[in-house]
MIVEX-835910 format. One line per 2 residues: number of its first residue (from 1); for each residue y, z, x of C-alpha. Coordinates in Angstrom, 2 decimals. Example, Ala and Ser with C-alpha at 12.3 -4.5 7.8 and 13.67 -1.06 7.14 Angstrom:
2
1> -4.50/7.80/12.30 | -1.06/7.14/13.67
END
This chain:
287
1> 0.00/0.00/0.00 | 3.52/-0.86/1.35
3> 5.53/2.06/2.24 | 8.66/2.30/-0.14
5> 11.87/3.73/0.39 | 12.14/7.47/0.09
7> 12.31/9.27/-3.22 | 16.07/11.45/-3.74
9> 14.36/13.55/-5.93 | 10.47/12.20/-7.38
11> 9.05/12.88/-10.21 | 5.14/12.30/-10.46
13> 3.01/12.17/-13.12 | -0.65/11.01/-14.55
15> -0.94/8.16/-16.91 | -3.92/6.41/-19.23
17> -3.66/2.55/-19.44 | -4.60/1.02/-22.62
19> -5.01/-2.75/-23.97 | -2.18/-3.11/-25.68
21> -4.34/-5.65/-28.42 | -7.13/-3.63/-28.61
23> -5.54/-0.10/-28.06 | -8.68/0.76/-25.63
25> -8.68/2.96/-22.81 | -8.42/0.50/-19.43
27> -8.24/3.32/-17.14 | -8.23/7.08/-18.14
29> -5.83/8.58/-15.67 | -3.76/7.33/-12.60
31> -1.27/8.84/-10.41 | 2.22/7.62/-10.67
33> 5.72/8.53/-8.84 | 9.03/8.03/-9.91
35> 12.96/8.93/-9.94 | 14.20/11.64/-11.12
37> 16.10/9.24/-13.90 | 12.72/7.45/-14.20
39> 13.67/4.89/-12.06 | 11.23/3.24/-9.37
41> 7.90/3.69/-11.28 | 5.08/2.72/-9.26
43> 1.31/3.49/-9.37 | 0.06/5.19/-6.90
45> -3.90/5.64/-7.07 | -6.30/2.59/-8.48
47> -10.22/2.45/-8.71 | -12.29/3.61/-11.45
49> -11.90/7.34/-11.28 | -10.35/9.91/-13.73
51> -7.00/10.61/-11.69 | -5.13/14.00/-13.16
53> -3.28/17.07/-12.47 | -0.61/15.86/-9.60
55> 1.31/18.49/-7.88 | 4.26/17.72/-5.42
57> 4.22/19.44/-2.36 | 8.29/20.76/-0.91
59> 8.45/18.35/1.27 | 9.39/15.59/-1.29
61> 6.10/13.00/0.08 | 2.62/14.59/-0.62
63> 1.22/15.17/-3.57 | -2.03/16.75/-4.65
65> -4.16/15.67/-7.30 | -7.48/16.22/-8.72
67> -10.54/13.18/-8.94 | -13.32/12.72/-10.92
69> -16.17/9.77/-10.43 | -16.56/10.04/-14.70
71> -13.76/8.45/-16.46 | -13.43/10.83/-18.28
73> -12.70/14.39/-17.39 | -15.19/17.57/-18.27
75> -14.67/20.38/-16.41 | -18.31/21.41/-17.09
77> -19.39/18.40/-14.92 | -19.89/19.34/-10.79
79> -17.59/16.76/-8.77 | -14.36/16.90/-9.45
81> -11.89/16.98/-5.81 | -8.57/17.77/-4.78
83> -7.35/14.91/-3.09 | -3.99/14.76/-1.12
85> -1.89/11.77/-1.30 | 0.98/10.52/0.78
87> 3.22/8.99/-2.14 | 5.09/6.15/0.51
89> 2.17/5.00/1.83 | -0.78/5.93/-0.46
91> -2.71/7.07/2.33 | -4.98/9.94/0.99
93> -7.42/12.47/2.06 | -9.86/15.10/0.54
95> -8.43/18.10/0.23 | -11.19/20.46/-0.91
97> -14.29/19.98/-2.74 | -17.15/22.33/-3.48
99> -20.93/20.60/-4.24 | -21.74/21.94/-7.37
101> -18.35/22.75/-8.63 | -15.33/21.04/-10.44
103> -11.90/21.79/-8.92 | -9.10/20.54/-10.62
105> -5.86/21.67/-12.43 | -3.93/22.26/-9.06
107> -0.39/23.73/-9.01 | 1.80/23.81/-5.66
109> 4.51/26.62/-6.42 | 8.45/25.97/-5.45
111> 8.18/28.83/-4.05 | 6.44/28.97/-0.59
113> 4.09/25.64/-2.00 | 1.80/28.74/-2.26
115> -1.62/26.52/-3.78 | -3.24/27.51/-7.49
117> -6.26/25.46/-8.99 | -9.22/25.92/-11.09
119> -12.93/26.18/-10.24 | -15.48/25.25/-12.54
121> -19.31/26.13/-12.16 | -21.28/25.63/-14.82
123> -19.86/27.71/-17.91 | -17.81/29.95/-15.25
125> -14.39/29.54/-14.66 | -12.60/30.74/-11.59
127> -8.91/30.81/-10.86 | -8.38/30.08/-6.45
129> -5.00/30.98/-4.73 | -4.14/29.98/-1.23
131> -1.21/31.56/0.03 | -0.10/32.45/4.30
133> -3.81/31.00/5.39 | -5.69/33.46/2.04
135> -7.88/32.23/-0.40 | -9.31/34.65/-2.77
137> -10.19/34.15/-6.46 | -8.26/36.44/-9.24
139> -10.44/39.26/-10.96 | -10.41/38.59/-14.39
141> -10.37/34.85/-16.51 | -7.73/32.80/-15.32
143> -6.71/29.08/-16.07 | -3.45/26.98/-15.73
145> -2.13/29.44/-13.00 | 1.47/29.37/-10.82
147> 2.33/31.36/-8.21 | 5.26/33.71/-7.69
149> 5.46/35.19/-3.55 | 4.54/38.89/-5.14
151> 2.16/37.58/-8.15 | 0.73/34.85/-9.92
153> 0.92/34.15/-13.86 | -1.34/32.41/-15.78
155> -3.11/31.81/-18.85 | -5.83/34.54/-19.87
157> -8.22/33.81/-22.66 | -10.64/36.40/-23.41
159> -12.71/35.20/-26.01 | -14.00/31.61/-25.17
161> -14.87/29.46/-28.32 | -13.30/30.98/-30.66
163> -10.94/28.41/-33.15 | -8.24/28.77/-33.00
165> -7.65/29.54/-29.51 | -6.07/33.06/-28.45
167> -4.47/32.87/-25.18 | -1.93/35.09/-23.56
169> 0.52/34.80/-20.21 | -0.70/37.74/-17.73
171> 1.22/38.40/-14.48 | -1.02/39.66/-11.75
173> 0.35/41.51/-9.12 | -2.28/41.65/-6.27
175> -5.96/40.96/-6.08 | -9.63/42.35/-5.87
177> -9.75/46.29/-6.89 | -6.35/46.66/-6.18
179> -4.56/43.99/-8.93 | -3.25/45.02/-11.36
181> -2.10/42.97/-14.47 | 0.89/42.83/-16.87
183> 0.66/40.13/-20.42 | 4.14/38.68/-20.66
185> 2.78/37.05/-24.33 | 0.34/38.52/-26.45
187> -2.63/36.50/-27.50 | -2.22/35.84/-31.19
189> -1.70/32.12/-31.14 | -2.11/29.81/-27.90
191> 0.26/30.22/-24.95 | -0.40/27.90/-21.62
193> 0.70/25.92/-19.23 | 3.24/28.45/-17.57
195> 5.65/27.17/-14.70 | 8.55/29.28/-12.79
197> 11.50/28.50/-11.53 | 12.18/27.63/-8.07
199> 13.97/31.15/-7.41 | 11.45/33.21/-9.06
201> 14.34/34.85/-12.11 | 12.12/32.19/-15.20
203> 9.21/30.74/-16.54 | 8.05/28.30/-18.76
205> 5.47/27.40/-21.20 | 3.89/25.16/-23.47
207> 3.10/27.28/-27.04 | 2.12/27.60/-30.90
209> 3.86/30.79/-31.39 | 6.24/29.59/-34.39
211> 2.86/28.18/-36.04 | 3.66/24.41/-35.76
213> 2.77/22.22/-32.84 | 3.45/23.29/-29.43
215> 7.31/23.67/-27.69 | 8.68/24.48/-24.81
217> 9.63/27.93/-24.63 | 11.99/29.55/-21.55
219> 12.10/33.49/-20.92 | 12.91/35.52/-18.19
221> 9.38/35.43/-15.78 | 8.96/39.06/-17.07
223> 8.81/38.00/-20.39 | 11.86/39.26/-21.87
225> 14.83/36.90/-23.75 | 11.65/33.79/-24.68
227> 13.15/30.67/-26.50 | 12.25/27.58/-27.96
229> 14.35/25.45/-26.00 | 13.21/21.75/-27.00
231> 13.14/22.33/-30.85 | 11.78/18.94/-31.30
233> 9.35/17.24/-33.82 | 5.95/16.68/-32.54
235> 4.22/18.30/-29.62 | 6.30/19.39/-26.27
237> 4.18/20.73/-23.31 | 3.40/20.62/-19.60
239> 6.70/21.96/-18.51 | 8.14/22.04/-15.16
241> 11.11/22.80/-12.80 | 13.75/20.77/-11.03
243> 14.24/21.38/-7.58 | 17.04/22.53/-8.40
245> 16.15/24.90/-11.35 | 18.75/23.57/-13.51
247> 16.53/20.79/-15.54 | 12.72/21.31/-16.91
249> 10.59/18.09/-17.22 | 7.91/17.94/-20.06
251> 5.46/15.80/-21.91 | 6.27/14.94/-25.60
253> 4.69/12.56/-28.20 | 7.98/13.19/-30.62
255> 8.60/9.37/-30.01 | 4.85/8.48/-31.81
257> 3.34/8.03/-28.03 | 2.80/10.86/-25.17
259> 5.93/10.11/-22.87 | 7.85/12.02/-19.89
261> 11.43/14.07/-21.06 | 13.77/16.37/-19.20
263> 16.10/18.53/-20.83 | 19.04/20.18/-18.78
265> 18.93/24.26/-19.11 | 22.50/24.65/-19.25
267> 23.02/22.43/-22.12 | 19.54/21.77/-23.40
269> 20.31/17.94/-23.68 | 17.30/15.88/-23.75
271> 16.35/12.47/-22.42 | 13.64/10.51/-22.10
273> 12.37/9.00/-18.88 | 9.30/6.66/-19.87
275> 9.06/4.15/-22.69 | 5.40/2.99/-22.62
277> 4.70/1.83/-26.09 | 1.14/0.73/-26.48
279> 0.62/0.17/-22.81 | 0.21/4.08/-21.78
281> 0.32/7.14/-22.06 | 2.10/9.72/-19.61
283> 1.51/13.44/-19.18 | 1.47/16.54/-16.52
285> 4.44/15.97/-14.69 | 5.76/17.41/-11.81
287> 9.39/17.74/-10.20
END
């Protein structure tokens, strides 16, 4: 792949290609990059692989993501890698992988790029943290999870099955004996996908908690002063950080397909940075 001119400020993001005739699925998920205005689009993984999860290192030109051979994702099924991508010149290497086990929804924190994913084996579900040269695993069920220097939050669901889902935000302070855990939500309705801000005062989330589809909700990353802050129809998730902490990009399927938004904090204006129409559909993005 020809190396492109550096990003100001990328954006990058997974996407599944349909026929735009036949409305099937060409490819199930692909890595793409782009501006920060959604400018300068371009693709950057091919094959026939399920492509997901991309996380943006600091440094503004690698990127994690996770791989599966299936094209479509299960996170029951052993295989799944992290791969690690250089988004100029789509040069990429294996970052982990486990035989046996599925590793996937990876998170790079703006604070530190301290490293969250999830590890699958069989029906168990473990939540990895790599942080100053330390991996360890958290203590109790953990999905979705981001990183704070002190802590991590994530999503905690104790009962597994159940419809419809109950899943609260815990903050977990520590690890092994030693952690102990604070729930920033409770777990009456479904609460996921948490992000925080790049100087550690917010956080994020994708939730159900006004009984409708999901929003985007902003609080203070204690919990404390939560609000809807995309008030949109349809379904608003995956949120995440600018750089900058003063914008939050998200997925939303208001417009009738799943595109890429950003709304600024300050005065909660939204835009819209894809219009795919029947071609695709974009999701998880990452500032």
């Amino acid at each position: 792949m020809a190396q492109q001119n550096p990003y100001r400020n990328p954006i990058i993001f997974a996407r599944t290609h349909f026929d735009e005739t036949t409305g099937d699925i060409v490819h199930n998920g692909k890595i793409w990059i782009m501006e920060e205005d959604g400018s300068e689009q371009r693709q950057l993984t091919e094959g026939d692989s399920y492509d997901d999860h991309p996380a943006l290192f600091s440094d503004g030109r690698h990127a994690l993501y996770s791989e599966f051979n299936s094209t479509h994702f299960s996170p029951s099924t052993p295989g799944g890698k992290l791969f690690k991508i250089d988004i100029y010149t789509g040069e990429k290497t294996i970052y982990a992988e486990k035989l046996g086990c599925t590793l996937h929804h990876v998170t790079i924190s703006p604070i530190d790029d301290i490293l969250m994913y999830q590890r699958n084996v069989g029906k168990h579900v473990y939540q990895r943290v790599e942080q100053n040269g330390e991996i360890y695993e958290l203590p109790m069920r953990a999905i979705n999870g981001i990183a704070l220097k002190d802590s991590v939050i994530f999503m905690h669901e104790k009962n597994m099955g159940l419809s419809p889902r109950q899943v609260a935000l815990v903050r977990m302070y520590g690890h092994g004996k030693d952690a102990r855990a604070t729930f920033l939500t409770n777990d009456a309705c479904l609460h996921r996908r948490p992000a925080v801000s790049p100087d550690g005062e917010w956080m994020a989330w994708q939730t159900n908690v006004e009984g409708g589809e999901d929003e985007v909700y902003l609080a203070r990353v204690d919990g404390s002063e939560a609000r809807n802050i995309t008030n949109a129809e349809g379904l608003d998730g995956h949120p995440w950080f600018s750089r900058d902490g003063k914008w939050i990009v998200f997925e939303s399927d208001r417009t009738g397909t799943m595109e890429i938004w950003k709304i600024n904090l300050e005065t909660l204006e939204q835009h819209q940075l894809t219009f795919s129409g029947k071609a695709y559909s974009c999701r998880t993005p990452r500032w």
